[in-house]
C-alpha positions in Angstrom: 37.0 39.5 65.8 34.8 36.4 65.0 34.2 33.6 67.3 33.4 30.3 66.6 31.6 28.1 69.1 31.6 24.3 68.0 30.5 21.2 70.2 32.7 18.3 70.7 31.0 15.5 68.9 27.9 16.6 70.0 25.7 13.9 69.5 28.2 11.6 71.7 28.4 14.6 74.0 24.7 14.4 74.8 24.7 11.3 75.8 27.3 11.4 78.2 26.3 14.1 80.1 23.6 12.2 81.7 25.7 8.9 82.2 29.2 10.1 83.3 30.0 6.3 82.6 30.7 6.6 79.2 33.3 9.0 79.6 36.6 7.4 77.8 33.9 5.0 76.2 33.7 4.4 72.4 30.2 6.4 71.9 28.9 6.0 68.2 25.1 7.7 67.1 23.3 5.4 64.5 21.2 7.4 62.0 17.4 6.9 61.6 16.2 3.5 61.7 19.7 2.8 63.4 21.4 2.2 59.7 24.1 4.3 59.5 26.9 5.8 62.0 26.4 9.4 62.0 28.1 10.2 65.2 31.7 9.0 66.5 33.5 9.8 70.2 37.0 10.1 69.5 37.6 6.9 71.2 35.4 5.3 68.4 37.1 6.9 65.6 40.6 5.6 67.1 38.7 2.2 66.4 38.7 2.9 63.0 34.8 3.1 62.5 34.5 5.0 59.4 31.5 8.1 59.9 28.7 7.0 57.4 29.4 3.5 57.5 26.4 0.8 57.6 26.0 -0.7 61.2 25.7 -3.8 60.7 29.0 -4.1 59.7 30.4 -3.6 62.8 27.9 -5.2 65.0 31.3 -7.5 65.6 33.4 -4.6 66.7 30.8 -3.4 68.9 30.8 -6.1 70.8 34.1 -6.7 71.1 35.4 -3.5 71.6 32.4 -2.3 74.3 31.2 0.4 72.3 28.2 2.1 73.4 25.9 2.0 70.6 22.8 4.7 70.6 20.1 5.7 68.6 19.3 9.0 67.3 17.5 10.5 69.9 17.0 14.1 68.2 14.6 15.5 71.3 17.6 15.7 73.8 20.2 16.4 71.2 17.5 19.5 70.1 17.4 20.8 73.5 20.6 20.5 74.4 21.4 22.6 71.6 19.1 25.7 72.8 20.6 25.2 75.9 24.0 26.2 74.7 22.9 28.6 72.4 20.6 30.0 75.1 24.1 30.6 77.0 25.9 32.1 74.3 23.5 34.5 73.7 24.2 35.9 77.0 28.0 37.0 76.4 26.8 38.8 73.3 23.5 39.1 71.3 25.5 39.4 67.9 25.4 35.5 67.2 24.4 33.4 64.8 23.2 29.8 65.1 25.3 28.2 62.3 23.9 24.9 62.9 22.7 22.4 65.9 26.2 22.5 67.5 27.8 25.4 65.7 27.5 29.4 66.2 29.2 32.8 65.1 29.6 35.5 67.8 30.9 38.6 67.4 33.7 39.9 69.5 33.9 43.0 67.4 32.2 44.9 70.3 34.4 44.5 73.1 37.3 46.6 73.6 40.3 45.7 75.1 39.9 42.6 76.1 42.1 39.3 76.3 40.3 37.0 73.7 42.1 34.0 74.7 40.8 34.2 78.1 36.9 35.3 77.7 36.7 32.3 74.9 38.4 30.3 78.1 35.5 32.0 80.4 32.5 31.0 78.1 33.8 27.1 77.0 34.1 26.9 81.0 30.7 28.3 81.4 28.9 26.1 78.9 30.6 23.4 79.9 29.9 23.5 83.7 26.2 24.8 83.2 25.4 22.2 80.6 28.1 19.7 80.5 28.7 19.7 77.1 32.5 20.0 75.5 33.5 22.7 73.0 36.4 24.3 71.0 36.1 27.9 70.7 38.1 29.6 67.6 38.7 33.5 67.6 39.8 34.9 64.3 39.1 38.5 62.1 36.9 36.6 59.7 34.8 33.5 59.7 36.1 31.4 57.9 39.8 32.0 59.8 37.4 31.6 62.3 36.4 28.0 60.9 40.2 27.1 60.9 41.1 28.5 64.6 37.9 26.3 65.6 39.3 23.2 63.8 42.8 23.9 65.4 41.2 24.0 68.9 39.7 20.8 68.6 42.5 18.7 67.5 45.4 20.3 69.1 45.7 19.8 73.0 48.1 22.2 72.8 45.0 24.9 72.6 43.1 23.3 75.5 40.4 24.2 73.3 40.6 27.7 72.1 42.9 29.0 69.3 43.2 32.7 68.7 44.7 33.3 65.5 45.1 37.9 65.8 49.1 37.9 64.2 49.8 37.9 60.9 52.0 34.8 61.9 49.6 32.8 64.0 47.1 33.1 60.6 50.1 32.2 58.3 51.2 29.3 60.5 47.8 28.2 60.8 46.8 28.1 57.0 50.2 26.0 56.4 49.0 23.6 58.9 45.5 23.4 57.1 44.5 21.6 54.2 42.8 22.9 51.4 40.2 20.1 51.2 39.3 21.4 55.1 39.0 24.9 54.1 35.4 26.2 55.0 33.9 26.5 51.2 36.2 24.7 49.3 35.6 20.7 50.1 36.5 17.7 48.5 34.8 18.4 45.9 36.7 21.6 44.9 39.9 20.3 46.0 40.9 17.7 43.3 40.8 20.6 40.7 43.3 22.8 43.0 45.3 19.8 43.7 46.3 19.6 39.8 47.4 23.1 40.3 49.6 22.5 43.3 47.4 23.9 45.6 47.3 21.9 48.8 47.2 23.9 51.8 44.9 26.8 53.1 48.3 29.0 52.8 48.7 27.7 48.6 45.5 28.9 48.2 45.7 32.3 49.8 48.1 32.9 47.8 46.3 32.9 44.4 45.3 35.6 42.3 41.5 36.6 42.9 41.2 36.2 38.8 41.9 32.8 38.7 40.0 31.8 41.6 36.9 33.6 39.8 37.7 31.9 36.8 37.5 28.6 38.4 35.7 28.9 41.5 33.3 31.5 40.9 32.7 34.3 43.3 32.2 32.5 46.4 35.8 30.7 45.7 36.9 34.8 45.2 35.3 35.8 49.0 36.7 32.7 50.8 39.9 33.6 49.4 39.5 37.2 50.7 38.7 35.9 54.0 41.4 33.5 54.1 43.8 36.8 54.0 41.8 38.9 56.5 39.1 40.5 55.1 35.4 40.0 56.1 32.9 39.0 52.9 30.6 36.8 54.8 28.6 39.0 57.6 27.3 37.3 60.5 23.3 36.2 60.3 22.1 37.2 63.2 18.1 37.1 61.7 16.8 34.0 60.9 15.2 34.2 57.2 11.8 32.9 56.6 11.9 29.3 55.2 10.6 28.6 51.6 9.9 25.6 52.4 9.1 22.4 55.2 9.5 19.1 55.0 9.0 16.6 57.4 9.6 12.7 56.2 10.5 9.6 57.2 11.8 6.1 56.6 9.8 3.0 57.8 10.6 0.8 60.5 9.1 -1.9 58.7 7.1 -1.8 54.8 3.6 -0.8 54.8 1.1 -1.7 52.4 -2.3 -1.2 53.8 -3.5 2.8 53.6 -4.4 3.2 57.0 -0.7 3.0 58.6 0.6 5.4 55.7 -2.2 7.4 56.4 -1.0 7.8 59.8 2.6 8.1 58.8 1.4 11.0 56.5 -0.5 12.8 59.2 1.7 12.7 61.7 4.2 14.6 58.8 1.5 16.8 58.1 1.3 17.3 62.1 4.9 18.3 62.1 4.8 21.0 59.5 2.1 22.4 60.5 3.4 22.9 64.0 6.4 24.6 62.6 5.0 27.2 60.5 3.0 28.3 63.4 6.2 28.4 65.5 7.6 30.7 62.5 4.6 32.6 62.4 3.9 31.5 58.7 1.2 29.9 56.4 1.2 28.1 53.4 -0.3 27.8 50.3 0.7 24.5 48.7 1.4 21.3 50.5 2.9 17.9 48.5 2.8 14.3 49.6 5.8 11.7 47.9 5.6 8.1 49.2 8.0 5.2 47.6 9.5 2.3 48.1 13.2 0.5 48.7 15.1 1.3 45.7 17.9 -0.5 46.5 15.2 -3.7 46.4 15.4 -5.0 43.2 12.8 -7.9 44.0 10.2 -6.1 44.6 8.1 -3.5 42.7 9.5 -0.1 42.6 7.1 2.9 43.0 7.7 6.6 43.6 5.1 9.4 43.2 3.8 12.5 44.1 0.8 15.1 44.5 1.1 18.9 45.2 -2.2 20.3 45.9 -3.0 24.5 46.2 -4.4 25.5 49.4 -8.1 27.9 49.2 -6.2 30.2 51.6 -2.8 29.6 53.1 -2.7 28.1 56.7 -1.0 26.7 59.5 -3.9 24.2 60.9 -2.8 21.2 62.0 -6.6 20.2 61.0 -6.5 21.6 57.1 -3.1 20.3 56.5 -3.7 17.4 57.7 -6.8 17.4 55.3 -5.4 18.0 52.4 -2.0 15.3 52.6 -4.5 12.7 53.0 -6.2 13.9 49.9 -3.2 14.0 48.0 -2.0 10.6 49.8 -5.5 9.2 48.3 -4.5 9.9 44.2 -1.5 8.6 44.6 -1.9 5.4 46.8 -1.2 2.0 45.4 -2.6 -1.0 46.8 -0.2 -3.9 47.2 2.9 -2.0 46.9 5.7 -2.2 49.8 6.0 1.3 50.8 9.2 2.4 52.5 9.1 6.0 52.9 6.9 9.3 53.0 6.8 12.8 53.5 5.0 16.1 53.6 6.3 19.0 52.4 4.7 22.7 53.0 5.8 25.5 50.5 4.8 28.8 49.2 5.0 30.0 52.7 3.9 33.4 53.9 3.5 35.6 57.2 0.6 34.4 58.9 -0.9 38.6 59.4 -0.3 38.3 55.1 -2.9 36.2 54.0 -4.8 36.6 51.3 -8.6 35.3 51.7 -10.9 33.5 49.7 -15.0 35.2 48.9 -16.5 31.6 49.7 -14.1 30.2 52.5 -16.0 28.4 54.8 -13.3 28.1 57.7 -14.1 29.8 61.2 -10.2 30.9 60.7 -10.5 32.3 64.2 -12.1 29.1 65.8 -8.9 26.9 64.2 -6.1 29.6 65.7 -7.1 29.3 69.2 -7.6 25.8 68.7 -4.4 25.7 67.7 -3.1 27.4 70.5 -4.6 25.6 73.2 -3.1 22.6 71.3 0.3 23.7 70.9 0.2 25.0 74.7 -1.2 21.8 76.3 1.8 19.7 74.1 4.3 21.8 75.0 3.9 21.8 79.0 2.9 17.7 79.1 4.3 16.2 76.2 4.8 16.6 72.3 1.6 15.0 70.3 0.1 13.8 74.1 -3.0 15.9 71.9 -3.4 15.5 68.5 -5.7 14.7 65.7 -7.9 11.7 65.4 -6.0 11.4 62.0 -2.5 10.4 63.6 -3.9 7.2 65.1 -1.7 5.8 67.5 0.0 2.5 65.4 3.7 2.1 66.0 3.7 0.1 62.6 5.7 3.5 60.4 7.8 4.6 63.9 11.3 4.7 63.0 13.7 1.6 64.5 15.7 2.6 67.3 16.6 -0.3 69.5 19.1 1.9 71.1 17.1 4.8 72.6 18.1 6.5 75.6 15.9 8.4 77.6 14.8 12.4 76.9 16.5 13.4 80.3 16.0 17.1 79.8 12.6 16.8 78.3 10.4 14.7 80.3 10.0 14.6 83.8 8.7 10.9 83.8 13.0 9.8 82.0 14.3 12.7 84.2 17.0 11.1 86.7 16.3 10.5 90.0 19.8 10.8 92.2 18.7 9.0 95.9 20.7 11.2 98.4 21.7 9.1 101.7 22.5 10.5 104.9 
């Protein structure tokens, strides 16, 4: 059996586990540069405030209504996250980290046990150790797995888990699903099975694995196997190697001058760098994209970018660093309104699989503890609180977010401070 662990609006959830107030709240999460609503309670949603939807738009509402309107505030939302996953590692060390509030377990392992009521023990578990709400589904494969979880969330009736082990409870449950919300199928998918009468997770199980191939390839064949019990998608327990890092962002405000995108672009390069040496990887080619508003039709449109080939593949914050701002220096404009840049590493490799170069010049070892000390001294007192001359400290290119709450869990200076009385 397959378990599927998924947080309760997560993003909301944060927040409200260190201000109990908001409980029964509307909570919405505004995307970067507070633009877009990316996060809903289900208070919000019973508003009517669409997910995606511009902000501005509903400034009104807001106010009216008394919803609690936040930024993006990824650092607490990121640890919060290991936090759980730290947790559910401990029930079983067969899981897989699906996503930042998602993850597989395997219950395959246990014998003779009452699903129902060790999902019950670990959603109480999580919730009392961290705070944070979930919906745990329990199913043969994981993508009945994705249903059950769906179930649990929106039926009260569950009280959060669903177990779907019968023949009947996965029959009744497929019928209650539709297609469109079948894990692998979407909206994009579904129009086409709608013409063909296909409109519940039970329609499709139903179809012939010929005609799914025919239509839907053979991922469309293995979700239909899964659908009716059989396992095609194995749990992920390894994370793979990425191919490739990208770190960018969108202004606050428009830059023109090169010393604030300079900044901007080594602060990206700062990023990337720090996670390939957390994946214990290198790389061999770096590229740097700026450009401006294109939904700004007054102003003068310009997008490029520059991929430059490393000597040797590395993870120095120092040589990557380096070698955006060369790129950043063929492909800079003067005058133009920038709105966005990035960094993006690729060609990655295992840092102990290098291959060197006859006339490097790089005291290799000299940068790696560098790099250590670095990465230990911003870890224990603060992320960047060290960094390269490079970064600069302008807050022209930081991201809006008027709505910011603190990093409870991550600094000791926004922790809470509870005053006990006698």
């Amino acid at each position: 059996m397959i378990a599927l662990v998924d947080c309760n609006n997560f993003f909301c959830s944060c927040e409200r586990v260190f201000n109990p107030t908001l409980e029964g709240r509307a909570v919405v999460v505004l995307s970067n540069n507070d633009g877009c609503v990316i996060a809903r309670s289900n208070e919000a949603k019973a508003l009517g405030i669409p997910m995606g939807e511009a902000a501005y738009k509903y400034r009104q509402l807001f106010k009216d209504k008394d919803v609690a309107v936040f930024s993006s505030n990824y650092r607490l939302y990121g640890d919060m996250s290991q936090r759980v996953m730290n947790i559910l590692s401990g029930f079983t060390p067969d899981i897989e980290i699906y996503s930042v509030d998602e993850a597989f377990m395997n219950f395959g392992q246990f014998c003779n046990i009452d699903y129902r009521e060790f999902a019950l023990h670990i959603k109480k578990t999580v919730k009392q150790w961290t705070g944070m709400p979930v919906g745990i589904g329990v199913a043969p494969t994981k993508t009945l797995a994705k249903i059950a979880s769906h179930l649990a969330k929106k039926n009260p009736q569950y009280s959060g888990v669903c177990v779907l082990s019968t023949q009947s409870e996965i029959i009744d449950a497929l019928h209650s699903i539709k297609v469109e919300d079948v894990w692998g199928i979407g909206r994009r998918l579904s129009g086409m099975l709608h013409s063909f009468g296909i409109h519940t997770a039970l329609d499709f199980s139903k179809s012939s694995e010929s005609w799914v191939k025919q239509r839907m390839t053979i991922n469309g064949v293995r979700t239909l196997k899964e659908l009716n019990g059989e396992k095609c998608f194995n749990l992920e327990t390894k994370q793979e190697r990425k191919k490739s890092i990208v770190t960018s962002r969108t202004f606050g405000q428009y830059i023109t001058d090169f010393t604030p995108l300079s900044e901007a672009v080594s602060n990206y390069a700062s990023k990337c760098a720090y996670k390939l040496r957390k994946e214990k990887s290198c790389a061999r080619e770096l590229s740097v994209f700026v450009r401006t508003n294109p939904f700004r039709h007054d102003i003068t449109q310009y997008q490029e970018s520059k991929t430059i080939e490393l000597p040797v593949a590395t993870n120095s914050t120092i040589e990557i660093i380096k070698y955006a701002n060369q790129a950043l220096r063929e492909i800079y404009k003067p005058g133009v309104l920038y709105n966005k840049a990035g960094v993006m590493v690729h060609n990655i490799v295992p840092d102990n699989q290098i291959q060197g170069d006859l006339f490097d010049t790089i005291d290799r070892e000299k940068h790696n503890s560098l790099m250590k000390t670095l990465d230990g001294c911003n870890d224990s007192i603060g992320r960047e609180k060290l960094r390269v001359l490079a970064q600069g400290f302008s807050r022209q290119w930081h991201l809006k977010n008027e709505h910011l709450s603190q990093c409870f869990s991550t600094s000791i200076k926004e922790s809470i401070i509870v005053n006990c009385k006698k």
